[in-house]
N, C-alpha and C positions, 0 to 999 in steps of 0.2 A: 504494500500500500504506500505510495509516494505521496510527500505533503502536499499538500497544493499553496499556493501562493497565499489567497487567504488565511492560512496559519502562522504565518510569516507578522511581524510585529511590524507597525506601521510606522516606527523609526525602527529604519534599518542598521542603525548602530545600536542598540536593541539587541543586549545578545538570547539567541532561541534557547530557550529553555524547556523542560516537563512541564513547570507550572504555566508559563505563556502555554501549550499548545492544551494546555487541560482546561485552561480558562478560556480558550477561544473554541473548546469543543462542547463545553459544559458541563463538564466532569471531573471527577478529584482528582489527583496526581496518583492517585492509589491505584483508578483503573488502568495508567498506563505501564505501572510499576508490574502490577500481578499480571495483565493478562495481552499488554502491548507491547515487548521487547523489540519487536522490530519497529515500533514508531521510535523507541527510544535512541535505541542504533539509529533508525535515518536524522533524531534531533541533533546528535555527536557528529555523525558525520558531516553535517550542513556546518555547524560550530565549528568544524574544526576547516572546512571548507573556505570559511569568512577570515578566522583565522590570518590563513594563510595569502589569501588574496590582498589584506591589511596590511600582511606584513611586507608583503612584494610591492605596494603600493608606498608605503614609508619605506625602503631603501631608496625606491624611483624616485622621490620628493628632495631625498638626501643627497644623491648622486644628481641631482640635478641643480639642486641650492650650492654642489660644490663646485661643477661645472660653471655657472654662473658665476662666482666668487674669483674662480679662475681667469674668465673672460675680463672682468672689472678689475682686477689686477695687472692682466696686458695691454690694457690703456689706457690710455693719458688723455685726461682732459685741459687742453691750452685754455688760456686765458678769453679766446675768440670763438667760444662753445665748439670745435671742431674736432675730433675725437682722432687723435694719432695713436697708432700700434706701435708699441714699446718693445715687438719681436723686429728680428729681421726680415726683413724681406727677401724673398727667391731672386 
């Protein structure tokens, strides 16, 4: 049984949990405990899914702020707004 999107918490930074999906089905946390392992597995695997997509998302943010950092470092701003490169040239 795959979750559907509607189980899914309307902030998506919102981490999925037993109780989100037992309160958006209408039922205790107990019925998925005893007799829903497999919804519980698909809730783990989605978490761990988001996880990792966050965490790929924050290196890319990083690598890119340093990338940046780097660029604004190899040049020069003259006194006549005109932005010269402080590498050499081919």
């Amino acid at each position: 049984m795959a979750l559907s999107k509607r189980c899914l918490p309307a902030n998506l930074s919102a981490p999925i949990t037993a109780a989100a999906i037992a309160r958006e089905a209408g039922v205790g946390r107990n019925v998925l405990y005893v007799g829903h392992t497999d919804i519980l597995q698909e809730i783990r695997t989605a978490a761990d899914a988001r996880t990792a997509v966050r965490g790929k998302r924050d290196d890319a943010a990083r690598a890119d702020a340093l990338k940046v950092r780097d660029l604004e470092g190899r040049l020069r701003i003259h006194g006549d707004g005109k932005c010269q490169p402080t590498f050499a040239r081919p």
